[in-house]
C-alpha positions in Angstrom: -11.7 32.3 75.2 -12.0 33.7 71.6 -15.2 35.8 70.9 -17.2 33.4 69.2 -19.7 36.3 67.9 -19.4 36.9 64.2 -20.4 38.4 61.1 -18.6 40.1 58.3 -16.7 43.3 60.4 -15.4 47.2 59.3 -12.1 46.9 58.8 -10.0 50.0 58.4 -7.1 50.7 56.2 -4.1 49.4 57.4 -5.5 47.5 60.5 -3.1 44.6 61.7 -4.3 41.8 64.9 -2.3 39.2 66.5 -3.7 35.3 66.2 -1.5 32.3 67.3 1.9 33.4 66.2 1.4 35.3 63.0 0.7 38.8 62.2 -2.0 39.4 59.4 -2.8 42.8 57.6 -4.9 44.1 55.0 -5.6 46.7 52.9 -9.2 47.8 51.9 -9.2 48.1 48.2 -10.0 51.8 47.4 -11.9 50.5 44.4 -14.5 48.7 46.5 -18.3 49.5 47.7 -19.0 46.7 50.2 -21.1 47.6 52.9 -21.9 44.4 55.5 -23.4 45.3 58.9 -20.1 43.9 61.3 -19.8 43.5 64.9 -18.1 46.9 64.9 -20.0 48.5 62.6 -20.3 49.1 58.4 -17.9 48.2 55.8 -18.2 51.3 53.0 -14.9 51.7 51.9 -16.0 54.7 50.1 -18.8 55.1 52.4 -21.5 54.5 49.5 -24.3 51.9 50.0 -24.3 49.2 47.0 -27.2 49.3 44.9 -27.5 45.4 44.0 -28.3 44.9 40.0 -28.1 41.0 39.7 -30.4 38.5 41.3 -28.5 35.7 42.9 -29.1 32.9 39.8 -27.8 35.7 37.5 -24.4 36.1 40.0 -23.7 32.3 40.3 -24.8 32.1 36.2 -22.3 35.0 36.0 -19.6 32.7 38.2 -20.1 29.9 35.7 -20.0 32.1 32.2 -16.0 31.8 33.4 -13.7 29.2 32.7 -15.5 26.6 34.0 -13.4 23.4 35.3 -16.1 21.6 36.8 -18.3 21.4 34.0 -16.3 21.0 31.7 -13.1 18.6 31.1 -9.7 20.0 31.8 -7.5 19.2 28.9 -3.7 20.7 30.4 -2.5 20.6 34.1 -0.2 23.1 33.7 0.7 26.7 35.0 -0.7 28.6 32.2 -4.5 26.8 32.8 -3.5 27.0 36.5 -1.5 30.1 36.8 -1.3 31.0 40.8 0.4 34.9 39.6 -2.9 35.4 37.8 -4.5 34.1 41.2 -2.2 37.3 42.9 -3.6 39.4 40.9 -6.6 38.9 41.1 -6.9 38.7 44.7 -4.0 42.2 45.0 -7.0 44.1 42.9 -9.0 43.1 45.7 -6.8 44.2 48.7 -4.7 40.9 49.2 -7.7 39.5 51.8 -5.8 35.9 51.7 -3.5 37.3 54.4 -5.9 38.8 57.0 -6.5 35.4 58.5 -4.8 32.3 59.3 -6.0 29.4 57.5 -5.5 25.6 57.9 -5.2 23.9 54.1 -6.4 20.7 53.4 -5.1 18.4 50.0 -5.9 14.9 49.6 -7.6 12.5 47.2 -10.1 11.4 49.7 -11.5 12.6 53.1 -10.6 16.2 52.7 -14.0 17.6 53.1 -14.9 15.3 55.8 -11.1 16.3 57.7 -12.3 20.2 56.9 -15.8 19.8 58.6 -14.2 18.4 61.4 -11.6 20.7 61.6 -13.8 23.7 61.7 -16.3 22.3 64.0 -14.0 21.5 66.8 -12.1 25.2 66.4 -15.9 26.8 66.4 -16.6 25.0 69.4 -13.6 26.3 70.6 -14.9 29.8 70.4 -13.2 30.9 67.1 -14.8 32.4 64.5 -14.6 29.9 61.3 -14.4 30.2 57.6 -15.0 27.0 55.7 -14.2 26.9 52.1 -15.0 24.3 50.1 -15.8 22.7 46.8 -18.1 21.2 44.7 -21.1 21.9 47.1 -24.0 19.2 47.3 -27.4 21.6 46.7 -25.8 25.1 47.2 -23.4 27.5 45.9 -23.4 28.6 49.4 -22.3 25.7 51.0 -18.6 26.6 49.8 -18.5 29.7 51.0 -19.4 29.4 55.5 -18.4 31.9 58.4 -19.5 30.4 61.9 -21.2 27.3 60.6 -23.4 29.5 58.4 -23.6 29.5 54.9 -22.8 32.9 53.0 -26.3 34.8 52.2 -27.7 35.3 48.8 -27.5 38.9 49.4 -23.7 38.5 50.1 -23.1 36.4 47.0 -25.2 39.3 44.6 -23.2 41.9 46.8 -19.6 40.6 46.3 -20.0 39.2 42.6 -21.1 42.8 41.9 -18.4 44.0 43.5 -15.3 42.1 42.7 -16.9 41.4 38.8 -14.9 44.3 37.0 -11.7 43.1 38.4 -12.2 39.4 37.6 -12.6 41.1 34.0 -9.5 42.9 34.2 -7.8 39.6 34.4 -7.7 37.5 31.2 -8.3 34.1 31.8 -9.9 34.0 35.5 -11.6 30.7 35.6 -14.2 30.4 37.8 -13.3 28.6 40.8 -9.9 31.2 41.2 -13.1 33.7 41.2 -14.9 32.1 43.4 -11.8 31.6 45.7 -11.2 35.3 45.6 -14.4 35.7 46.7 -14.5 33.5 49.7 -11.4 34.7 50.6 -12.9 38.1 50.1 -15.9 37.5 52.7 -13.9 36.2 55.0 -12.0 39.1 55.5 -14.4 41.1 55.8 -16.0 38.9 58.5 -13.1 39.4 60.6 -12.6 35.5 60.8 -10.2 34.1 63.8 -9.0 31.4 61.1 -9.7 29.9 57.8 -10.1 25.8 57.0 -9.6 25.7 53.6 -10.1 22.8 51.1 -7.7 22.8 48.0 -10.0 22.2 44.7 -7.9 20.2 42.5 -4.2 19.2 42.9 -2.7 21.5 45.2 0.2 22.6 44.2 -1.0 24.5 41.1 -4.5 25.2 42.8 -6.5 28.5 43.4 -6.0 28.0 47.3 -2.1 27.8 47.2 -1.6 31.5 47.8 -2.4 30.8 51.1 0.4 30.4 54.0 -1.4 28.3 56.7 -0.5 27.7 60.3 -0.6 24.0 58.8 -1.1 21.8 56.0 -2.9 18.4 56.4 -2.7 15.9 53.5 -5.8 13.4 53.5 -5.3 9.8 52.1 -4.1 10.0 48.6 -5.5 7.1 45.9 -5.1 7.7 42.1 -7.9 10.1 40.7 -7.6 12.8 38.1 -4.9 10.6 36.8 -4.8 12.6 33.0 -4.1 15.4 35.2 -2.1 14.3 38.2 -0.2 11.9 37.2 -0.4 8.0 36.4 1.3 7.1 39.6 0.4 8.0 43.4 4.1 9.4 43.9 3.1 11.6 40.9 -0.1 13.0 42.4 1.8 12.8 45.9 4.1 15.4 44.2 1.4 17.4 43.4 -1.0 17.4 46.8 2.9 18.1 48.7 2.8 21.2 46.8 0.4 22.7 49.6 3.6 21.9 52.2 5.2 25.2 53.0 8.4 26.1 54.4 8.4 25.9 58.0 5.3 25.5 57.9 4.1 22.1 60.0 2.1 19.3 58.2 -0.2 16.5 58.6 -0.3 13.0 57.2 -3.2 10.7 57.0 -2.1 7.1 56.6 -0.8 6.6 53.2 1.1 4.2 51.2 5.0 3.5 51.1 4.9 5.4 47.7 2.9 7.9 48.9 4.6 8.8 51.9 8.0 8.7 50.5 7.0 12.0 48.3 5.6 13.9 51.4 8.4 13.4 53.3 11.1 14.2 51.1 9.2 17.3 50.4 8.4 18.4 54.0 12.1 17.6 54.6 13.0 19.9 51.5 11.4 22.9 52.8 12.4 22.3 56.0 8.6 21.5 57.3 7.6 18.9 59.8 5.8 16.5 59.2 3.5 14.8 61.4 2.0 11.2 60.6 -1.2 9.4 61.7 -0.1 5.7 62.0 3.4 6.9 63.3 2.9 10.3 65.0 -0.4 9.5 66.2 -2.6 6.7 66.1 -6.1 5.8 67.1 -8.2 2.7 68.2 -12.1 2.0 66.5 -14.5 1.1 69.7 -17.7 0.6 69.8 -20.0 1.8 66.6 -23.5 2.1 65.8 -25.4 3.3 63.0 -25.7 6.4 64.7 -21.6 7.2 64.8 -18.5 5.5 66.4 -16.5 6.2 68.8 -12.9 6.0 68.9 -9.8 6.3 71.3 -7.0 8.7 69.7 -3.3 9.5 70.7 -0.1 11.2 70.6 2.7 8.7 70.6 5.3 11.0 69.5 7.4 12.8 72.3 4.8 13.6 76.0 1.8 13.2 74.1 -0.7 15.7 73.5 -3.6 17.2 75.6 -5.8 16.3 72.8 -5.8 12.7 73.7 -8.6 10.8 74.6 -11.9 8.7 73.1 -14.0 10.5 71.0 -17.4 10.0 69.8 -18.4 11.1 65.8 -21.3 11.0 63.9 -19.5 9.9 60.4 -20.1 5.8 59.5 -17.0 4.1 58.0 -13.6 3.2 59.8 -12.1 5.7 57.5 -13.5 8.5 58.8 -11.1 7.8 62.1 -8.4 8.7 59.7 -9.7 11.8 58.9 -11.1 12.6 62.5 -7.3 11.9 63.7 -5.6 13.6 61.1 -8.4 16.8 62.1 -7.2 16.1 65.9 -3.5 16.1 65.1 -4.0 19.5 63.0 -5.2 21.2 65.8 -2.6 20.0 68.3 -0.4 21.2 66.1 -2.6 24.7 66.2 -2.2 24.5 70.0 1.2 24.2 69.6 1.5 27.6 68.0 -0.8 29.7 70.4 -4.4 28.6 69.8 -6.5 28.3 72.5 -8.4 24.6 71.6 -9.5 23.0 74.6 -9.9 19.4 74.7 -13.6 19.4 75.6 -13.9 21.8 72.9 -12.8 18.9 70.1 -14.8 16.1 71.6 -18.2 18.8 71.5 -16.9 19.6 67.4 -16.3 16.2 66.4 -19.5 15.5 68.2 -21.4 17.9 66.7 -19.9 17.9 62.9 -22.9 17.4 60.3 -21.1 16.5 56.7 -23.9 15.0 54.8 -23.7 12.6 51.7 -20.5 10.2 53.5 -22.0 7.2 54.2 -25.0 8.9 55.1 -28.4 6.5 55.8 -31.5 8.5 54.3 -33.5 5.1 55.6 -33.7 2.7 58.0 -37.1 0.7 56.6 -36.2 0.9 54.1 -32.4 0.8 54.3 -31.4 4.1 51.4 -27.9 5.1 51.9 -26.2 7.5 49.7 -22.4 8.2 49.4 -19.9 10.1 47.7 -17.3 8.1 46.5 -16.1 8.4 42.8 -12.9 6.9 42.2 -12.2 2.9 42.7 -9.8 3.5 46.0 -13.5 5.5 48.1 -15.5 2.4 45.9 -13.5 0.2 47.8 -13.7 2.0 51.2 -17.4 2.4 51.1 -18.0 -1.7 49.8 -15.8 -2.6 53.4 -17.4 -0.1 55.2 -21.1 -1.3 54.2 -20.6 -5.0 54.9 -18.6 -4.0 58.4 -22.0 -2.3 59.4 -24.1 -4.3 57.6 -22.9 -7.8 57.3 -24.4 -10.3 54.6 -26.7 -6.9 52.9 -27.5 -7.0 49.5 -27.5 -3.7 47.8 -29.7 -2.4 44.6 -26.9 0.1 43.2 -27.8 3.0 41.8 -24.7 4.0 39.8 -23.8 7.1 38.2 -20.3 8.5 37.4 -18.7 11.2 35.5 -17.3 10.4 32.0 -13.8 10.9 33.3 -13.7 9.1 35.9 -12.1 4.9 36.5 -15.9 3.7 36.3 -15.1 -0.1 35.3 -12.5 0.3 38.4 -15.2 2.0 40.4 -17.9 -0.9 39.3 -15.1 -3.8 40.1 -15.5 -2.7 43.8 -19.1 -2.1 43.9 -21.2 -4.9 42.0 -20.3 -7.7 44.2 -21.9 -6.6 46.5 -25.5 -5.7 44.0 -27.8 -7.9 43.5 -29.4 -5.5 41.2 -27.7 -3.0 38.9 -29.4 0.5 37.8 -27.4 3.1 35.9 -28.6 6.6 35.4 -27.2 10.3 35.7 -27.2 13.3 37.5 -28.0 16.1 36.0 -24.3 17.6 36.0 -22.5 18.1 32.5 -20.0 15.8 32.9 -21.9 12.9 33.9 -21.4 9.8 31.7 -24.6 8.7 29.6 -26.8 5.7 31.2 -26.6 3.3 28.1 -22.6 4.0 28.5 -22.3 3.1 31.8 -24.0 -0.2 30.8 -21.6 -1.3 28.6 -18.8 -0.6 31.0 -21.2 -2.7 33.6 -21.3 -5.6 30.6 -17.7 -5.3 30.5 -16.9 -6.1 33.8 -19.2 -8.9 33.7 -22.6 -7.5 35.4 -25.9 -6.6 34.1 -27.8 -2.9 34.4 -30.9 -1.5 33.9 -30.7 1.5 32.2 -32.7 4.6 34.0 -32.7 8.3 32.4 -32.8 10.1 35.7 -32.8 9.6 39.4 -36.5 10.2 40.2 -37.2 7.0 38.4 -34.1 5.1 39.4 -35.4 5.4 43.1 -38.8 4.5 42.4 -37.4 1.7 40.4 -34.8 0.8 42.8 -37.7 0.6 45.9 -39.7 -2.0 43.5 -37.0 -4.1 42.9 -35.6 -4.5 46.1 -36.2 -7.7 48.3 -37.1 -7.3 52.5 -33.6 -7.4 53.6 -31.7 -5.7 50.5 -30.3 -1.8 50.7 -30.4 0.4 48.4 -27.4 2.4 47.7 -26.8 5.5 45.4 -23.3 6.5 45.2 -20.6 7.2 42.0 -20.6 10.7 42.6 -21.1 13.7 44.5 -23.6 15.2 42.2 -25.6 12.2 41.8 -25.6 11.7 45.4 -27.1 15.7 45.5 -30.0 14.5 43.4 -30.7 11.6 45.0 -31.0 13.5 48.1 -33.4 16.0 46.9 -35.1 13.4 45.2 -35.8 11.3 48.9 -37.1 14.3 50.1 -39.3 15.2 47.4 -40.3 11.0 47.4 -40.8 11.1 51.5 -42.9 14.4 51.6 -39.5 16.0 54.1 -38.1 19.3 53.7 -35.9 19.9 50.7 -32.4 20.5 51.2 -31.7 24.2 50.6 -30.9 24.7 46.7 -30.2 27.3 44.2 -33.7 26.5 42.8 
């Protein structure tokens, strides 16, 4: 069994190690001062302790003084804005840490964060030592950034932002999530990780993360979002997530559409990749659920089966989420496949133990608050048949907030028939659209809203208004759903989520 002990590790010049099938090496960057306490003792690649001059608001603050995608629209898709060779750069200047680890790399429109989670939870329980990369984060910077189920310290943010800021300025036009990739990337190097799961921002093909050569790909369901940017069609964004698929490197499907699947295929058949699919290479049976998870039955129809197959229990609401959890489960048979060491009881404890909050998450039982991420019409949909599945004849106060470039009269078609009362209001993200906006757009789909100028008072509101029996339900976003959150907290006296506050 894998050591399962780990924090970020010395690693000397030169040094090479053996996981699965694949040889990894790296080089310490001569230009570099890290020093992290390791299970083998002190990173200094110049032997010099680093004197830290930021505080940890003024290294994130730092991050977001970059090209900032996430606050602020993209207006090209294209490989100048996204241009992986400046990526290489900027992570050779910082010894080329992408390849001292092997990595799993998850695309998809929906469900990739949730299939990451998973993913990482079962191969910890396994014994491995995890990184998890992903992105946006819910309260903290540090969420994105995870070795061993524990976020990266503030410390370790100051330390590498310090660090790795002078080459990140030595490359004209870093944006910042190719910096902040660099830096993940960076950490878990120098944590001496067994393997990577790795969630692609945006896209995939063109994305920060697609330096990367995994031990395998996964695609999550695809649905149109980002369509300015993607494409107008779902073979055109199926193009673009496919552009994760390596050659010879093996690949997961969730379920998708005939158009969908089409693209991956003829891509994976292209490059000369296998690709495995959930609904025809595996497929799994719901059983009995509760609001406390589900449990499921999943399988290996292809070929002898798999040793992975068997009923499972996770703590995720929503039928989707068996996609995900399968498509997580047919990842790492595909992992022991190429020398892992995954036990079975190993994925039932990870899937059992995964803790992804904001999907389909209740806050509430008296009364009923349940919060969710959703943000294009496609997860809209999902969530409205996942709600009245587990809680038939329920109607929902909506609290609605969306980001201005987002489908919101798509995502409000799904949603209001199932409100019996209607409050619009924003996070306090950039991008968020304007309360008396998303009003009209409600009006134009033929619904009514109250207008609210910030969570705080949409959930107070929303409590007042409700009738015994009703739910309430925040969703539109992930950054709304981060406020509300805090805001329950702050409203039920509980302990706030950690935050950059």
């Amino acid at each position: 069994m894998p050591d399962s002990q780990c924090t970020p590790s010395k690693l000397e010049s030169g040094q090479k190690y053996t996981t699965g099938l694949s040889i990894y090496q790296y080089t310490n960057p001569p230009n570099l001062r890290l020093a992290f306490p390791g299970k083998t003792g002190t990173i200094r690649a110049d032997r010099q302790q680093v004197e830290l001059v930021m505080n940890y608001q003024q290294a994130i603050a730092y991050l977001h003084s970059l090209t900032d995608y996430e606050k602020t629209r993209i207006e090209r898709y294209t490989s100048e804005t996204f241009d992986l060779s400046r990526v290489e750069r900027l992570l050779a200047a910082v010894g080329n840490p992408h390849t001292r680890f092997p990595a799993l790399h998850i695309a998809g429109t929906k469900g990739k964060g949730s299939t990451a989670a998973l993913s990482e939870s079962s191969l910890r329980a396994a014994g491995y030592c995890t990184g998890l990369y992903t992105s946006p984060h819910l309260h903290t910077f540090r969420e994105r950034i995870q070795v061993a189920g524990r976020k990266i310290a503030r410390e370790e943010v100051i330390t590498l932002v310090e660090e790795v800021r002078p080459l990140i300025e030595r490359t004209p036009g870093a944006t910042t999530f190719e910096a902040i990739t660099a830096i993940g990337f960076l950490y878990f190097a120098y944590s001496d990780v067994d393997i990577a799961v790795v969630e692609v921002g945006l896209g995939g093909r063109l994305d920060a993360t697609n330096v990367l050569t995994p031990e395998v790909s996964v695609i999550t369901s695809l649905s149109l979002d980002h369509t300015y940017l993607l494409g107008n069609t779902l073979a055109e964004i199926a193009y673009e997530k496919a552009g994760i698929i390596k050659p010879g490197i093996p690949a997961v499907s969730a379920p998708q559409r005939a158009e969908a699947i089409k693209v991956l295929e003829a891509v994976s058949r292209e490059r000369g990749a296998s690709l495995v699919e959930v609904g025809r290479d595996w497929d799994y049976d719901p059983g009995p659920a509760d609001l406390d998870g589900q449990y499921f039955t999943a399988c290996r129809i292809a070929d002898e089966g798999s040793g992975l197959d068997g009923e499972y229990w996770i703590p995720l609401l929503g039928r989707h989420q068996l996609e995900n959890a399968t498509s997580a489960i047919a990842a790492l048979d595909i992992l022991r496949r190429r020398g892992f060491r995954i036990p079975a009881e190993a994925v039932h404890e990870g899937l059992r133990n995964v803790h992804w909050p904001g999907r389909l998450e209740i806050l509430s039982r008296e009364p009923l608050v349940v919060v969710d991420c959703a943000h294009n019409p496609y997860s809209a949909q999902v969530l409205r048949k996942a709600l009245e599945e587990w809680f038939p004849d329920r109607r929902w106060v909506l609290i609605f907030g969306a980001s201005a470039d987002k489908d919101i009269a798509g995502m409000l078609r799904a949603l209001l028939p199932i409100s019996e009362y209607t409050i619009v209001t924003r996070s306090d993200h950039p991008r968020a659209a304007a309360p008396i906006e998303l009003a009209d757009v409600v009006a134009s789909v033929g619904g009514g809203a109250e207008v609210s100028v910030n969570v705080r008072k949409s959930i107070r509101r929303g409590l007042a208004v409700m009738d015994p029996g009703s739910g309430l339900l925040v969703t539109g976003s992930i950054f709304l759903v981060a406020d509300a959150r805090e805001e329950w907290a702050r409203y039920t006296g509980a302990p706030l989520p950690d935050n950059d506050g």
